[in-house]
N, C-alpha and C positions, 0 to 999 in steps of 0.2 A: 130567787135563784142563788143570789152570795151565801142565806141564810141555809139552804139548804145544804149546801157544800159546804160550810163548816160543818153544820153540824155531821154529815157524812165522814169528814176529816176528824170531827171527835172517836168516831165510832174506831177510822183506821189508827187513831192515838191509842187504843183498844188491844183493837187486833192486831197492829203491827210487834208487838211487843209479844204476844204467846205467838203467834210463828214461828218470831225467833228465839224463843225460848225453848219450844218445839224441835225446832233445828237444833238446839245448843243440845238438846238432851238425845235426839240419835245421835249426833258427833261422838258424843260422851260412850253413849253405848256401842255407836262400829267401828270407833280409834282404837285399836291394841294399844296403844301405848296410853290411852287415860283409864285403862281397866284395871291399872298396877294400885291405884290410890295414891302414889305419889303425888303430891301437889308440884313438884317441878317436872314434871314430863308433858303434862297436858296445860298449855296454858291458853283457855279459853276468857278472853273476860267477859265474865257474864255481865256486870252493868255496863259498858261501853257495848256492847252489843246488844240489851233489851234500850238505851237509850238511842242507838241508829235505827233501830227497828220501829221504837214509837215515831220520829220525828219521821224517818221513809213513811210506815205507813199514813201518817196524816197527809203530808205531804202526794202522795198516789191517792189516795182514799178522796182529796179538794179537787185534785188536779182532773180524775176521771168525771166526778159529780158535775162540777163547772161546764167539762166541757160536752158532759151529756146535753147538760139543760139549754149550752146554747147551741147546739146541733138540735134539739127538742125544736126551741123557737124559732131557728132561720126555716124550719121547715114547714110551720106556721106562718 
């Protein structure tokens, strides 16, 4: 059960990270003001943001796995 939710949590270490990346890049394209290229008009930081995104998604990715499995077993 533990084993499983990590390794689920590996995958959200994954996919949390192009989400937000995903996100970072429509911001980029529906904000008028990051369209100028200016680097001080739009300030997005991209690695403080791909790194809250890997840690959330592991983080959701254990947290749902775990608590499938033991909703799984009380019901066994």
């Amino acid at each position: 059960m533990l084993k499983r939710a990590v390794i689920w949590g590996i995958l959200g270490l994954v996919a949390g990270p192009i989400m937000i990346y995903c996100l970072i890049l429509l911001a980029l394209y529906l904000d008028p003001s990051c369209r100028a290229g200016d680097a001080l008009t739009c300030r997005l930081d991209a690695g403080l943001n791909l790194m809250l995104g890997a840690i959330g998604g592991f983080v959701l990715f254990f947290a749902v796995s775990l608590v499938r499995s033991l909703l799984k077993k009380a019901r066994s």
